[in-house]
N, C-alpha and C positions, 0 to 999 in steps of 0.2 A: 766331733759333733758335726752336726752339718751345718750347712751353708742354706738360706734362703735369700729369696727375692721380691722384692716387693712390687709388683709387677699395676702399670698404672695403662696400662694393662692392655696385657695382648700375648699369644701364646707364643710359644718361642719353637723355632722351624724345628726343622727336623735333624736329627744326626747326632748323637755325642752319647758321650759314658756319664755312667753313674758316679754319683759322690757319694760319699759315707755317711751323712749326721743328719739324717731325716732329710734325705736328698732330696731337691724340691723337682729334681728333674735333671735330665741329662747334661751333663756337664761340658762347656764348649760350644754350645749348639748356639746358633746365630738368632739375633731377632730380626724378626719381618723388618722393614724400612716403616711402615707404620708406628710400631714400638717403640723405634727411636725419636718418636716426637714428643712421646712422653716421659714424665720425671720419672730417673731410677729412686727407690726408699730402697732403704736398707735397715729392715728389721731386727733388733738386738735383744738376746733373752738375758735375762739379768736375773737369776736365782734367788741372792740374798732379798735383791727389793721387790720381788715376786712382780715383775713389770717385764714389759718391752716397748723398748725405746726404738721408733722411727728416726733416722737421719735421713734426710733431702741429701742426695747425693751431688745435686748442682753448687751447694751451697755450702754441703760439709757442715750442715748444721742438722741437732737435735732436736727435733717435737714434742709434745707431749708426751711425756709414759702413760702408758696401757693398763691398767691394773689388771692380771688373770690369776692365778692359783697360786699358790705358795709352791716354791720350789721348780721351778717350768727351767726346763734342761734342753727341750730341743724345738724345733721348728718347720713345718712347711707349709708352700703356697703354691695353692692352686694354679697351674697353668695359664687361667684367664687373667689370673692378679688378684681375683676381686675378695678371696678367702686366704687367710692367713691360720695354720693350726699351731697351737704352743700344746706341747706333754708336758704339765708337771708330776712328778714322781712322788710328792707325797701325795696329793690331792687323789689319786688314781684316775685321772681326770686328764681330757686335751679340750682344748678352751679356743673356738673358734674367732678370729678376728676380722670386724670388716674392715678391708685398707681403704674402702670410699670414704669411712665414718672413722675410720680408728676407734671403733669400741670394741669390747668382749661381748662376749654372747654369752650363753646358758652354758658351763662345764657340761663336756660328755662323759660318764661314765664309764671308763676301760678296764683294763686289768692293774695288775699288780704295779706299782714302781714304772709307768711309762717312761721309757728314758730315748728312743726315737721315734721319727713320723717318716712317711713315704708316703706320696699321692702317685698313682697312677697316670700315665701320660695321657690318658682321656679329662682328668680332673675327677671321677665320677667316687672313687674310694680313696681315703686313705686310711692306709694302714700304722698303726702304735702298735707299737715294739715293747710289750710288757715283761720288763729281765727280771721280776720279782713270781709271776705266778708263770712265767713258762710258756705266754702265750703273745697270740697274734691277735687285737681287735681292727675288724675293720670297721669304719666309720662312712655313710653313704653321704656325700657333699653335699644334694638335693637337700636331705630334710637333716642333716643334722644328728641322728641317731645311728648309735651303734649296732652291727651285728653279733651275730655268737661269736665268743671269742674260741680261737683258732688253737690247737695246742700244737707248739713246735716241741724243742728239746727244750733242755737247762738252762739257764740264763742267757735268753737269745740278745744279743750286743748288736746285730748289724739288719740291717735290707738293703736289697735293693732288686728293681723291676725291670723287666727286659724293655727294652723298647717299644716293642708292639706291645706291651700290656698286659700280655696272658700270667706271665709268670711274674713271684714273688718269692725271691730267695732271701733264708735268714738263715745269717750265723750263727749256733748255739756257742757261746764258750766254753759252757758247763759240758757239752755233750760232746764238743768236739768234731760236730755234725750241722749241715747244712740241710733246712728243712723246704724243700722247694714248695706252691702254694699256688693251687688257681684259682687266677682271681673272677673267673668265671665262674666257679660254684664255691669260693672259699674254703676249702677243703686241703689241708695236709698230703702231701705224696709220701712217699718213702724217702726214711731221713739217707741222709749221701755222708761218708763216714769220711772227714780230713784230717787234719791235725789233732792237736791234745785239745788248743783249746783256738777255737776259732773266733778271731776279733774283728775282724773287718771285711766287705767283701764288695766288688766291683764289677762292669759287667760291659764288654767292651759293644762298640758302638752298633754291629751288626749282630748283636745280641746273642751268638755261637757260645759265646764260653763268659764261665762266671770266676772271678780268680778271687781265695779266698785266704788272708793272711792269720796265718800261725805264729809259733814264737820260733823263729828262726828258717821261715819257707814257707812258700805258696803254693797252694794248693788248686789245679784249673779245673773245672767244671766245665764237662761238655753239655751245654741244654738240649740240646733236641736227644740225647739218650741219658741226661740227667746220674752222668758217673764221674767221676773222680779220675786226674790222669796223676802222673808222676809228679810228687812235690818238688818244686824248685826248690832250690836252696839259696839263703840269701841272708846276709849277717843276722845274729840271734835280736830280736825284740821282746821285751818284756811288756808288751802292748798294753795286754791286761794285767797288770801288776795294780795295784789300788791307786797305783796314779794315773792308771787308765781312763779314758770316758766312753761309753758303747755312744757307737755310730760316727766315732772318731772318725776322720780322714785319711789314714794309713795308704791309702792306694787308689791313684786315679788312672784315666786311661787318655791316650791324646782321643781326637777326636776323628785322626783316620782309623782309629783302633790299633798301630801299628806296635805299637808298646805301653805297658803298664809301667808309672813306678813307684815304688814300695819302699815307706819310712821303717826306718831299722831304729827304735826310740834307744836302746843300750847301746849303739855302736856309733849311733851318730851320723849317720850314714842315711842316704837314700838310693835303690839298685833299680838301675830299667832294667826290663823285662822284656823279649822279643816276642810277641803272638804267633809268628810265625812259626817259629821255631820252640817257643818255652822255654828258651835256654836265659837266663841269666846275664847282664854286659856286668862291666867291671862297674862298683860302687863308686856313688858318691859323695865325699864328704863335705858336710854342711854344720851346723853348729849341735850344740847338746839338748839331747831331747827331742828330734823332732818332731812334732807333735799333731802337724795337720799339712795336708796339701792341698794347692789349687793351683787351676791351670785355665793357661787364657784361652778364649776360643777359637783361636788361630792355632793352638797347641805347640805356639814356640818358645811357654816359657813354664815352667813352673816353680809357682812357689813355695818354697816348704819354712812354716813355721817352727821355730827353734825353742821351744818351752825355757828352758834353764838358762839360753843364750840373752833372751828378751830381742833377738834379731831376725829376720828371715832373709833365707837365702833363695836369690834368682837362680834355676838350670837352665840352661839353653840348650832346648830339645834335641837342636839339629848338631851339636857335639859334644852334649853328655859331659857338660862343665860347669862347674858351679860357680858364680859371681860374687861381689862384694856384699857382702851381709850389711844389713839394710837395719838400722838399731828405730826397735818401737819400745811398746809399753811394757811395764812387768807383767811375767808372765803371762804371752801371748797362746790362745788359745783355739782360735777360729779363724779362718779366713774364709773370703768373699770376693769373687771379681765379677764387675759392671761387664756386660753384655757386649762393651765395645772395645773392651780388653783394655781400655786405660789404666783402671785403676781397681786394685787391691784394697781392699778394708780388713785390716788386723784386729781381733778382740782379744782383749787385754786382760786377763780374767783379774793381773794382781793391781792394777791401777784403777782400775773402773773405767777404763777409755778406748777406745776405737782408733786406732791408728791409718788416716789415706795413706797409701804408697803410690808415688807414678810410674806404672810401670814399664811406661816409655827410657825416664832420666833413672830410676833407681831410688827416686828420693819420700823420704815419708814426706807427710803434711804434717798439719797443728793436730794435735790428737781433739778428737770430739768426745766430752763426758756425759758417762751413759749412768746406769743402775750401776746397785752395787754386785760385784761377781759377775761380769759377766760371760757366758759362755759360748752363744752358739749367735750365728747369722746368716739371714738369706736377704735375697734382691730381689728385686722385681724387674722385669725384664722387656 
């Protein structure tokens, strides 16, 4: 699922990779010295209590819930801060939130089963990721209202946006195809053929190549001729197995774009990836399940969430070693990290809690109780 931020507000510089779960924007990328004067939130989607829960990140405390749609799976926010979008998947519906007000607004009408968001790095669209009818809705931030929805392949599971904006690539896992999208006239390209079934996809920081995970290899996509190179290979995952979630975090990118690395959920494992080369380094292993990544934006650590372990494990970028497993809440599900790379927020899907980790000392905090089930999280930045 992705990661949001509750941005109090101010847009976040330039440079970094995409994340997977309704990526609220490039991942890594540094905020202005402005934005640091104001409070990080950190928005929490909570499915069972059809809410999201704001946590004051100074404070490691919870706010008010939100009431939006029944069922609300994913999440993004505007650039500026000032718009928060929740998909929920039965409602067929993404439900705009002001973070000034923390209220709902009027549901938007989308497609089928929304199950992620992507806003473009202007703020001006964002895109729902409908895995039920097959399509792409954009949604125009200005007024609120949706456009014609977009038909990609078969049950599209992922997006994500180049940096400059133009482009929107989505994962089918049904079609096993990757359907790229301009977002200048919203219009479908010719589908790009990967794996069997394509469940995650990333998009390194100078926007060249889009690297899209299969069950058991990756698959890079050259954007400026929009083909498909040689899959890597890289321990089998059962990504999308029904314990799958679309727009999961399988695979981020540091933020000089130098390497990708790629959760292997069956094997346990997590493998970097050379851009330069596309070659594969030796795996690493971290606990069972793992189930989401995040990476600070100094890109010297990253964390990968351990579903079955209820731990997350530190990598230390710069020797591709895995550190002490770090015990949070049952069944951790999401991760989150603050702008200034301190700190980690774990979502707990089987506790109902949010777990801080320092990612200075290694150590969690008090967990914060949120909604029930919860899923996905972003920051504001």
């Amino acid at each position: 699922m992705r990661t949001h931020t509750i941005r109090a507000l101010c847009a976040v510089t330039a440079g970094a990779a995409i994340l997977a779960f309704g990526s609220a924007g490039p991942a890594g990328a540094a905020a202005s010295p402005a934005c640091r004067t104001h409070p990080v939130i950190a928005y929490v989607v909570n499915p069972a209590s059809g809410t999201v829960t704001p946590i004051r990140t100074a404070t490691n405390t919870a706010l008010t819930a939100i009431k939006v749609g029944i069922a609300p799976l994913a999440i993004a926010i505007t650039p500026n801060g000032k718009t928060a979008y929740v998909a929920s998947a039965l409602l067929n519906a993404v439900t705009p939130i002001s973070t000034a007000t923390g209220t709902a607004g009027k549901p938007i009408g989308v497609g089928g089963e929304p199950q992620v968001i992507a806003i473009t790095p202007n703020g001006r669209t964002a895109y729902a990721v409908n895995s039920g009818s097959g399509t792409v809705t954009p949604i125009f931030t200005a007024t609120n209202t949706a456009g014609k929805p977009i038909r990609v392949g078969d049950f599209p599971w992922d997006i994500a946006i180049t940096p400059n904006g133009r482009t929107a690539y989505v994962a089918n896992s049904g079609s096993g195809t990757v359907t790229p999208i301009s977002t200048a006239t919203n219009t479908a390209g010719k589908p790009i053929h990967v794996g069997l079934s394509a469940s995650a996809i990333a998009i390194t920081p100078n926007g060249r190549t889009a690297y899209v995970v299969d069950e058991g290899s990756v698959t890079p996509i050259s954007t400026a001729t929009n083909t498909a190179g040689k899959p890597i290979k890289i321990p089998f995952s059962s990504s999308i197995s029904p314990a799958g979630v679309p727009g999961q975090t399988l695979i981020v990118s540091t933020p000089n774009g130098k390497t990708v690395y790629v959760a292997s959920q069956s094997a346990g494992t997590v493998t970097p990836i050379s851009t330069a080369t596309n070659k594969a380094g030796k795996s690493i292993k971290v606990g069972k399940d793992p189930f989401a990544l995040g990476i600070t934006p100094n890109g010297k650590v990253v964390e990968v969430v351990n579903q079955l372990s209820g731990t997350v494990t530190p990598i230390f970028t710069a020797v591709n070693r895995a550190g002490k497993a770090i015990t949070v809440g049952s069944t951790p599900w999401a991760i989150a990290i603050t702008p200034n790379g301190k700190t980690a927020y774990v979502v707990n899907n089987g506790s109902d809690t949010v777990t801080p980790i320092s990612i200075v000392t290694g150590r969690a905090g008090t967990a914060v109780s949120v909604g029930s089930r919860p899923v996905a999280i972003a920051l504001t930045r």
